[in-house]
C-alpha positions as CSV (number, residue, x, y, z in Angstrom):
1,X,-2.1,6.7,24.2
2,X,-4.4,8.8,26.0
3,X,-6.4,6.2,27.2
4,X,-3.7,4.0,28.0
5,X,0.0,5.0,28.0
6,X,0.8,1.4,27.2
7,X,-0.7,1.9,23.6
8,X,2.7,3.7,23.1
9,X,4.7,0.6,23.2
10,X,2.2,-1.0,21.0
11,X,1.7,1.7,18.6
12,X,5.6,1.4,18.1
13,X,5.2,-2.3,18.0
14,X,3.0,-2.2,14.9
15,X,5.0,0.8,13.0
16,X,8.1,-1.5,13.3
17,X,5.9,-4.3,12.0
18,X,4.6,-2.2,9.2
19,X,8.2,-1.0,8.3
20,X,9.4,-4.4,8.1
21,X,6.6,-6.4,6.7
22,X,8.0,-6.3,3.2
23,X,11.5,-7.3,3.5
24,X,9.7,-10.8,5.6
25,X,7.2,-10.8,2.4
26,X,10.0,-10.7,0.2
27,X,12.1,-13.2,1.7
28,X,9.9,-16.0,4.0
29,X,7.2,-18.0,2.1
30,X,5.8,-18.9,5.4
31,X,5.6,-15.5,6.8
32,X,3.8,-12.7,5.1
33,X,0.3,-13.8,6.0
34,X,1.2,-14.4,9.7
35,X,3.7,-11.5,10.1
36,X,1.0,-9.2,9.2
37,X,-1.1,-10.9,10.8
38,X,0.1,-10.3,14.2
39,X,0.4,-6.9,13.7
40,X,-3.7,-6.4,13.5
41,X,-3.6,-9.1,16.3
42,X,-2.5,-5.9,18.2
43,X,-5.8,-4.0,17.8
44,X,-7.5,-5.9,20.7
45,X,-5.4,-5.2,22.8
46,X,-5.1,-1.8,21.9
47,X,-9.2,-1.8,22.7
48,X,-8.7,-3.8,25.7
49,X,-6.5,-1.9,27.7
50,X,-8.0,1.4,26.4
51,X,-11.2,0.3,28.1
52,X,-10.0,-1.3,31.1
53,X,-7.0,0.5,31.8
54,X,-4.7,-2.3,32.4
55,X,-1.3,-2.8,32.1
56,X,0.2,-5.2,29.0
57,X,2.0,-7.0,32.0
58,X,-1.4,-7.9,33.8
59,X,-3.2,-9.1,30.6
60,X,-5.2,-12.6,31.5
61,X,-8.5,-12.3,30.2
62,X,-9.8,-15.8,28.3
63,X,-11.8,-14.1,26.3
64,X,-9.2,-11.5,24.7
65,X,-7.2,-14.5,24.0
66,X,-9.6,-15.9,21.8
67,X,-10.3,-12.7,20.5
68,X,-6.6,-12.4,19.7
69,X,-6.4,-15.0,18.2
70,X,-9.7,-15.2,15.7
71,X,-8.1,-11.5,14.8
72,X,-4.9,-13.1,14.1
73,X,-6.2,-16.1,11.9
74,X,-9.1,-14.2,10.1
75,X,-6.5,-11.4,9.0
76,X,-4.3,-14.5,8.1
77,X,-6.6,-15.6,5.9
78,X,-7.3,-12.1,4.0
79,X,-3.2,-11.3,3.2
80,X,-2.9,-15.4,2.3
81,X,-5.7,-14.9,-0.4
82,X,-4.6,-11.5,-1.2
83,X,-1.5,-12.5,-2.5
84,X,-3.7,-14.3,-5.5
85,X,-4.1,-11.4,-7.2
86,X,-0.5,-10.2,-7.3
87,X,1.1,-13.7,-8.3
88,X,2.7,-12.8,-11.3
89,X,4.5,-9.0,-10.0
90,X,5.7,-10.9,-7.4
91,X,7.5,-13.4,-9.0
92,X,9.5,-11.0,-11.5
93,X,9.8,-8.7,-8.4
94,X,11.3,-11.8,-6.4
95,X,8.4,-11.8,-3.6
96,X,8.7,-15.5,-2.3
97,X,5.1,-15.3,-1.6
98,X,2.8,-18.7,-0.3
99,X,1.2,-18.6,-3.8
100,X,4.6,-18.0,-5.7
101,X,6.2,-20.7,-4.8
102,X,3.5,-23.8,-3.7
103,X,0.5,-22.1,-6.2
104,X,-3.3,-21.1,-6.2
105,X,-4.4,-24.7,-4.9
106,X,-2.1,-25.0,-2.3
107,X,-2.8,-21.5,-1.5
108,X,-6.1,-22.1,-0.7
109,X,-6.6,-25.5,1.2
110,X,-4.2,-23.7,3.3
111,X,-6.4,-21.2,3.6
112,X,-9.2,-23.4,4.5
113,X,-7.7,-24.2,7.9
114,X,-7.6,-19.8,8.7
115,X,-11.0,-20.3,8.0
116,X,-12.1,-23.0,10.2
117,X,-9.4,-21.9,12.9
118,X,-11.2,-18.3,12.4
119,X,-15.1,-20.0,12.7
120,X,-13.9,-22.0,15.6
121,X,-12.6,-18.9,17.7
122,X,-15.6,-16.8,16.7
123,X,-18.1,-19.3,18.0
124,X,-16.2,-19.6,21.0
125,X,-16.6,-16.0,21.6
126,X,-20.5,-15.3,20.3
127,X,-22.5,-18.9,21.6
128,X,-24.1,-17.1,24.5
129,X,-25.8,-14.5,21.6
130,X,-28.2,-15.1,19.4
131,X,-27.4,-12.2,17.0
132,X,-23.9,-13.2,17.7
133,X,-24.7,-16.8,16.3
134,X,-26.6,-14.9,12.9
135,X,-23.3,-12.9,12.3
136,X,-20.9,-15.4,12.8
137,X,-23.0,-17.6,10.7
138,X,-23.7,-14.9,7.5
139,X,-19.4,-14.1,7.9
140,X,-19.0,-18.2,7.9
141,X,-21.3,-18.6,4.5
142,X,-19.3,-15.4,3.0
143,X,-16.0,-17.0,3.9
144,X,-17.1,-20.1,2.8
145,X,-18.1,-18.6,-0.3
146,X,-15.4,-17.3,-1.8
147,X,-13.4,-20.6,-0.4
148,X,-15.4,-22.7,-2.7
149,X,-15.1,-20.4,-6.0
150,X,-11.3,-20.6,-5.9
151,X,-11.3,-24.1,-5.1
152,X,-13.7,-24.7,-8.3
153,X,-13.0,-21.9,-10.7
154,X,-11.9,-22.7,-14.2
155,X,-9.1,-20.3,-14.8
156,X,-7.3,-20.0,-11.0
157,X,-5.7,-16.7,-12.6
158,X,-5.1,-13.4,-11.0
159,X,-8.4,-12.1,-12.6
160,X,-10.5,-14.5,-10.5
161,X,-8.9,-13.8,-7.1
162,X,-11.0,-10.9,-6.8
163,X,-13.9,-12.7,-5.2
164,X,-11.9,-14.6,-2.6
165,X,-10.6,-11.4,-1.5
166,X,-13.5,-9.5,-1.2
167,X,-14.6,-12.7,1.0
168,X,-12.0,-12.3,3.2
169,X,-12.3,-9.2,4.0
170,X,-16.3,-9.2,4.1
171,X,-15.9,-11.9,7.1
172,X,-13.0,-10.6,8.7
173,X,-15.1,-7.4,9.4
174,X,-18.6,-9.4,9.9
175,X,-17.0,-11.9,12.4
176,X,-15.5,-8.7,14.4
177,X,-18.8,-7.3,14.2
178,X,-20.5,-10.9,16.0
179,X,-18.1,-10.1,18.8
180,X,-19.5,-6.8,19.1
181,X,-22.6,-7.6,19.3
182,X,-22.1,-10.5,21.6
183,X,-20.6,-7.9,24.1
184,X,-22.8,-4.5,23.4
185,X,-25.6,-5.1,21.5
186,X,-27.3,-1.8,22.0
187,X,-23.7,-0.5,19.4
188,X,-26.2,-2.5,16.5
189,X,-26.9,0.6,14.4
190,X,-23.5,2.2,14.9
191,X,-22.3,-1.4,13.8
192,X,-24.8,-1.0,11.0
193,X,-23.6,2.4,9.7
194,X,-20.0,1.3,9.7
195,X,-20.8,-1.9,7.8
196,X,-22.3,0.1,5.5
197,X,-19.7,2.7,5.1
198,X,-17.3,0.1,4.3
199,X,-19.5,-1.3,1.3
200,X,-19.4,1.9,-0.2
201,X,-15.9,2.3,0.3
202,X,-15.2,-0.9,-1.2
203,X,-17.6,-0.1,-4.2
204,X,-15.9,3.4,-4.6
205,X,-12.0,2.2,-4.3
206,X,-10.4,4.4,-7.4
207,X,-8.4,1.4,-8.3
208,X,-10.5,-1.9,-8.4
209,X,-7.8,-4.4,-8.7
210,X,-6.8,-3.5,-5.3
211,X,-8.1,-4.5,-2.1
C-alpha cells in the first residue's frame, strides 16, 4: 500500500477471497481450484503496480496478462492436485471437491490441461532467455513428473498424492522464478537463496501430510 495505494483494494480483494474460499470449496465442484486460484492471480499485479506505479484502471501490459494468467493456471493446478490427499475428510465433511465427486483419474487428466495451459504461458513469457528456457524446462519435467506417477501409480490413494503435490508446488515456484530471470537476471542468487529456503522449509514442515 505504500508503494501503491491501489494494493489496498486488492489486498481487500484477496482477504474476501480467502474468507470465502471454503464455503465455494464446500459447495462448487468446479470451483475450488479456480477460486483460489484467482486470488494468487492477484500477486502480479500487486508487483506490477508496486513497480510501476500505475493505476488498476490503466492496466494494459501483454506481458502481465500472460503472466496473470500462467499464475492463475499453475496455482490451479497445485489446489486441483492438492485436493488428492484429503479425498476421504472431505467426503464425510461434505467438501464437493473435483476429486470427491469425478475421482483421482479424472482429477488428473484435468490437471494435465493446467499443466500444458501453465508450460504454454510460461514459454510465452521466457523465449527471448536462455536461462529462462532452462527453468521453464527443469519446472516442465518436475510437473510432468509428478503428472505421470499419478496417472501410473498402483494404489491412486491419499498416501501417494504426496508426490503430485510436491510437483506442483516445485514448478509453480520454478516457473515464477523463469520469469524472473527472463526479466532481471542479475536477481539469480537472491532467486537462488529463496529456492533454497523453500526446500528446507518444505523438508522441515512439522506436519508432513500437509502441503
Amino acid at each position: 500500500m505504500y508503494l501503491n495505494i491501489w494494493n489496498t483494494l486488492i489486498c481487500l480483494l484477496s482477504i474476501f477471497g480467502l474468507a470465502t474460499y471454503s464455503i465455494i470449496k464446500k459447495k462448487y465442484w468446479f470451483g475450488g481450484p479456480f477460486y483460489n486460484a484467482w486470488i494468487v492471480a492477484l500477486l502480479p499485479i500487486m508487483g506490477y503496480i508496486s513497480i510501476t506505479g500505475e493505476s488498476i484502471l490503466d492496466l494494459s501490459a501483454l506481458r502481465l496478462s500472460y503472466l496473470i494468467i500462467m499464475s492463475f493456471f499453475s496455482y490451479a493446478s497445485f489446489v486441483l492436485i492438492g485436493y488428492l490427499k484429503d479425498i476421504s475428510a472431505d467426503r464425510v465433511t461434505g467438501y464437493k471437491t473435483f476429486p470427491v465427486v469425478f475421482g483421482w483419474n479424472a482429477s488428473v487428466w484435468v490437471n494435465n490441461i493446467f499443466v500444458i495451459l501453465s508450460v504454454i504461458f510460461c514459454f510465452i513469457l521466457v523465449k527471448i532467455s536462455t536461462i529462462g528456457i532452462i527453468c521453464m524446462a527443469l519446472a516442465s519435467m518436475i510437473a510432468i513428473s509428478g503428472q505421470l506417477y499419478a496417472h501410473f501409480t498402483k494404489t491412486k490413494e491419499e498416501s501417494n498424492a504426496f508426490f503430485p503435490i510436491t510437483s506442483t508446488v516445485r514448478s509453480f515456484i520454478i516457473w515464477h522464478i523463469a520469469v524472473i530471470l527472463t526479466d532481471h537476471p542479475e536477481h539469480i542468487i537472491a532467486v537462488a537463496i529463496f529456492y533454497f529456503l523453500f526446500e528446507v522449509a518444505l523438508y522441515l514442515r512439522p506436519e508432513k501430510e500437509q502441503i
